[in-house]
Phi, psi and omega in degrees: 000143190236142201238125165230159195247321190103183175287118167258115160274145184260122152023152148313094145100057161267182236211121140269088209207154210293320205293309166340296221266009156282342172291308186283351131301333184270306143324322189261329168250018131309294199306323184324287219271004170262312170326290201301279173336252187322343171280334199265353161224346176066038169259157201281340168289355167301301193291348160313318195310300172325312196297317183321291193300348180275312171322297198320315175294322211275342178293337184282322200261332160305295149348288154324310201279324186296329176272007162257017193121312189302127191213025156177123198263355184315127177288000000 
């Protein structure tokens, strides 16, 4: 199965600096705890939420790879 996210655009100027990649843990226990919540009734009104948190992360994490350079993760 192939997931396509699409194009993400990232922040103006990002920082690979400790406050990024605290953002992107913090993100990650937003899905968690949006993961957690939709796994314990499996309900569907759950799930935008997950997904919001998941952009969130993949945008926190783009972010990060664009201020060190990186502009395309394909291997």
């Amino acid at each position: 199965m192939t997931v396509n996210i699409g194009e993400v655009m990232t922040f103006p100027h990002p920082k690979a600096d400790k406050e990024q990649v605290m953002k992107i843990a913090e993100e990650e226990h937003e899905v968690f705890s949006a993961w957690e919540d939709w796994q314990s009734t499996l309900d569907e009104e759950l799930l935008p939420h997950l997904v919001d948190e998941a952009a969130d992360l993949i945008t926190a994490t783009v972010n990060l790879l664009a201020a060190i350079g990186v502009d395309d993760i394909r291997p």
